[in-house]
N, C-alpha and C positions, 0 to 999 in steps of 0.2 A: 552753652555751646549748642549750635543746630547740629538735630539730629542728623545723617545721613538717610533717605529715604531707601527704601531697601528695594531692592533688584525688581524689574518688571517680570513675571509670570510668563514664561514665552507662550504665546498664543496657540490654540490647536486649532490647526487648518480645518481637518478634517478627520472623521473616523470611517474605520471597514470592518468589514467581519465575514468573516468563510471559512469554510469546512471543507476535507479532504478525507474520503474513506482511507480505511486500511485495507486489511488483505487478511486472505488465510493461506498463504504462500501463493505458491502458483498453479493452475491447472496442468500445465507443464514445462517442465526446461530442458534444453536440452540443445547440440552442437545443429547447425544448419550449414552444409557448408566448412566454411571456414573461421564461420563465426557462432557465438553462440547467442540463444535467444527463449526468450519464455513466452508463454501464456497466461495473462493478466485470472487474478480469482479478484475481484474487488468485494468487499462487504461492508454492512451496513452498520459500520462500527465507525466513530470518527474521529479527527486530532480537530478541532473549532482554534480560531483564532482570531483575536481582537485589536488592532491598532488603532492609537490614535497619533498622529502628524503633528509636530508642533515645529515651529520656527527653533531651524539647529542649523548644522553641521554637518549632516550625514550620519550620526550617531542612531545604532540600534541597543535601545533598553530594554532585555528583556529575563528571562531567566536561564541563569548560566553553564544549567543541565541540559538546555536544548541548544546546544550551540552550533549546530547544523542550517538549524532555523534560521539563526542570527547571523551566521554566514550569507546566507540567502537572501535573506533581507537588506543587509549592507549592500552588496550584489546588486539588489533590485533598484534601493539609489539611485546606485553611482548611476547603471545602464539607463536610468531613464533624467540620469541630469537633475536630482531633487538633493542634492547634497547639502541643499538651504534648511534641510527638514530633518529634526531627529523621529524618528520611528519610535515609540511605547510601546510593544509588543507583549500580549497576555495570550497565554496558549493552555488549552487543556485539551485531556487525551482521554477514549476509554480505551487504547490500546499498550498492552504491554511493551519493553521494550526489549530487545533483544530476542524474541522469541519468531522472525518471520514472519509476522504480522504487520509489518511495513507502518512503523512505529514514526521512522524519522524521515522516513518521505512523504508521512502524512503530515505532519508538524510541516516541513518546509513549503508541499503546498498550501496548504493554509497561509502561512505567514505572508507568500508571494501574492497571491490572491488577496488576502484583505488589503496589500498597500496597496492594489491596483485599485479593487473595488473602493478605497476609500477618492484616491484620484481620478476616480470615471475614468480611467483607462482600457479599453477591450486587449484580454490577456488569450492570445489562441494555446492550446491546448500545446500545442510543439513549441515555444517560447516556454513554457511553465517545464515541457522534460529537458529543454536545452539549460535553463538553469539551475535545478534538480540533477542533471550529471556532470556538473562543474563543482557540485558541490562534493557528491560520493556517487556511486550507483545504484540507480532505482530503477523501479519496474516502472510500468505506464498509465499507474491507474489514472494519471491526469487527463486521459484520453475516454470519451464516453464508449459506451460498451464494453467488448473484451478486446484486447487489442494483442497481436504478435509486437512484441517488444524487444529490441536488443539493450539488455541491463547493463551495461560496459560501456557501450560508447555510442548507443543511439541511433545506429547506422540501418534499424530496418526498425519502421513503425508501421506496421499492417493493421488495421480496422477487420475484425472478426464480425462485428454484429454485437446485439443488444443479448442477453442470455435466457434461454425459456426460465419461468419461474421455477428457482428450485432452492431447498432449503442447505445449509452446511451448518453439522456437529463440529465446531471447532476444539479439537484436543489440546489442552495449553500443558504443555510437561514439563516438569523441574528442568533447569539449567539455559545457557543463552550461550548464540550464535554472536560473533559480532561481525555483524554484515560486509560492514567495509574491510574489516582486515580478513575474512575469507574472499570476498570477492578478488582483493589482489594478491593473493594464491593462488586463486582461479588464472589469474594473466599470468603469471609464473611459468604453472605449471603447463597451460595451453598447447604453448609446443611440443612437447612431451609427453601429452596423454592425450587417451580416447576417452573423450566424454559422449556419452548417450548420444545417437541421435534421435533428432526430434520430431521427424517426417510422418512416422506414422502417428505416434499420440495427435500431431496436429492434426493429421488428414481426419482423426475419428471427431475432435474435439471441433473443427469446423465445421466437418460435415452435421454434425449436433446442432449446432447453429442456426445453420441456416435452415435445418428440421425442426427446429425447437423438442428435440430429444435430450432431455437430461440422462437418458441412459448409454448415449453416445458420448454425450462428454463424458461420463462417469466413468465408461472403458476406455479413454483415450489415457483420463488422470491418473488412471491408476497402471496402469501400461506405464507411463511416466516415472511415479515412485517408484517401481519395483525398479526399473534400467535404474533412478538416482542411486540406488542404494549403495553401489560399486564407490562413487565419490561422497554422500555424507549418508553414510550408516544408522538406519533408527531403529532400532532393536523392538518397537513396538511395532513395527510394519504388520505384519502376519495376522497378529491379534484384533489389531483393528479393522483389516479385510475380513476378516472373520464375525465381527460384532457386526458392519455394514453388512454379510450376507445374513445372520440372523434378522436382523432391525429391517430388510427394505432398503437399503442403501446403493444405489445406483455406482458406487465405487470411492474410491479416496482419492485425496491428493496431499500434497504435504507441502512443508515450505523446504525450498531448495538450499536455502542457506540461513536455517533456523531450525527450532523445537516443534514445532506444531504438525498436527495432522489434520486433515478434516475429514468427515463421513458425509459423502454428498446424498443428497436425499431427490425426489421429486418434489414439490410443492407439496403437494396433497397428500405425501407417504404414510401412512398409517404408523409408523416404526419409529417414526421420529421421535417422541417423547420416551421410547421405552431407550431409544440409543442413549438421550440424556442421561437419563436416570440408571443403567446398566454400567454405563463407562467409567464410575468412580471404582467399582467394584474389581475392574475388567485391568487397570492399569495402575501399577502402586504408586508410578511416580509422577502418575497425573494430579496436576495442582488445580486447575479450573477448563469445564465447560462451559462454553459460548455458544449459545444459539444463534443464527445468523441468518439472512439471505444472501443469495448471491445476487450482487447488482449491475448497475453498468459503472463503469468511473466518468470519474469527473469532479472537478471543483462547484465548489454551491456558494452563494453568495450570501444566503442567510439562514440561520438555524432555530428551530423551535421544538423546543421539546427533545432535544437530540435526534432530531432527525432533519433533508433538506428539506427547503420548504419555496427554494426559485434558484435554478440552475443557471449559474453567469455563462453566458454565452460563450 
């Protein structure tokens, strides 16, 4: 009996790969108006992403813990008419999840970014958040520098500038936020309460900007935590302003709808290594320090050594 010859191998088009910073929450958040809106922290921590394109269906293979990603990816497809092609999707992270460290909207920009950069696609930075808040709500880091961001529904993208060199103690503390389902308590509760505004933190943390004062943002962030406290309470607040004013620390900021704190520093602070090394001491229910910079956002096209190495246009 003649064998059956067995299935053709479906062919791979082509492959991509890009990275997507995290975050150490936001520099600030807070109501504008009648909407609400943050201030981008991007850092130098990343979610990398790997595809490879082969002759499908539209099908995304990838792993079933990031399914935000895969969302996205499907998404990216359909919108661009590739449903000939299934996606293989490989994703690694050095950001925790749940913790406001913008864990699953670095994963998803990545994934979008590598199927473009695999199909020589040009992806503008406002395509990459319009698919990113279809998916859940994210902040802007897909935007280079700091950006004023509406995390909800997109509706104010403002370009702040590039940020002076400065460093952040990232505090990583027991326990997880889960982003999307506070966010839509956040729209719940909206009509009904007074959230922070955000007017003045922005006006200090702009005006830093365009000064390249890391001690102007550092009073705008921390101006900011203290108002969030009212809506997500972090009982390390005090302590850690306190450790930043021993250490050199130009001030804090925190994540709006997560665990995390950070102690922002100058570049060149002297204090910084003593803040590392202090903060295990200083907080019991801290689980891990993260040293960090503070960058600009943006998607990168290709990665070496964990870090960018050529910024997709």
């Amino acid at each position: 009996m003649r064998r059956k010859a067995p299935d053709r191998e479906p062919q791979i088009i082509a492959r991509g790969m890009a990275g997507a910073p995290g975050t150490c929450g936001e520099l600030a958040q807070g109501s504008l108006g009648d909407r609400l809106a943050m201030v981008t922290c991007p850092v130098d921590m990343y979610a990398v992403a790997s595809v490879e394109l082969r002759e499908g269906s539209g099908r995304v293979i990838g792993p079933s813990e990031s399914r935000k990603a895969l969302e996205a990816a499907e998404r990216t497809l359909e919108e661009l008419s590739r449903t000939d092609l299934d996606a293989h999707l490989r994703l690694q992270s050095a950001l925790p999840g749940g913790k406001g460290m913008g864990s699953s909207t670095a994963d998803i920009l990545a994934a979008v970014g590598a199927i473009h950069i695999a199909l020589g696609i040009h992806l503008s930075p406002g395509r990459l958040a319009d698919i990113a808040l279809a998916v859940e709500p994210t902040d802007g880091v897909m935007y280079p520098g700091v950006v004023l961001f509406d995390h909800l529904h997109g509706t104010i993208r403002r370009p702040l500038g590039n940020p002076p060199p400065m460093r952040v103690v990232v505090l990583e503390f027991g326990g997880s936020v889960d982003t999307q389902a506070f966010n839509q308590q956040v729209r719940q509760e909206k009509r009904d309460r007074s959230y922070p505004r955000l007017d003045d933190a922005l006006d200090l943390i702009e005006e830093g900007i365009a000064r390249g004062s890391a001690a102007l943002i550092g009073k705008g962030a921390t101006r900011s935590a203290r108002a969030y406290q009212s809506v997500l309470y972090k009982p390390q607040m005090e302590a850690a302003i306190e450790l930043g004013r021993q250490t050199g620390a130009v001030g804090v900021n925190v994540a709006h709808s997560g665990t995390v704190m950070g102690l922002l520093f100058a570049e060149d602070a002297p204090g910084i290594g003593w803040a590392v090394r202090a903060a295990p001491a200083r907080f019991q229910d801290l689980t891990t320090v993260h040293l960090c910079r503070l960058i600009g956002g943006g998607v990168v096209s290709a990665i070496r050594g964990g870090s960018p190495i050529d910024s997709h246009p």
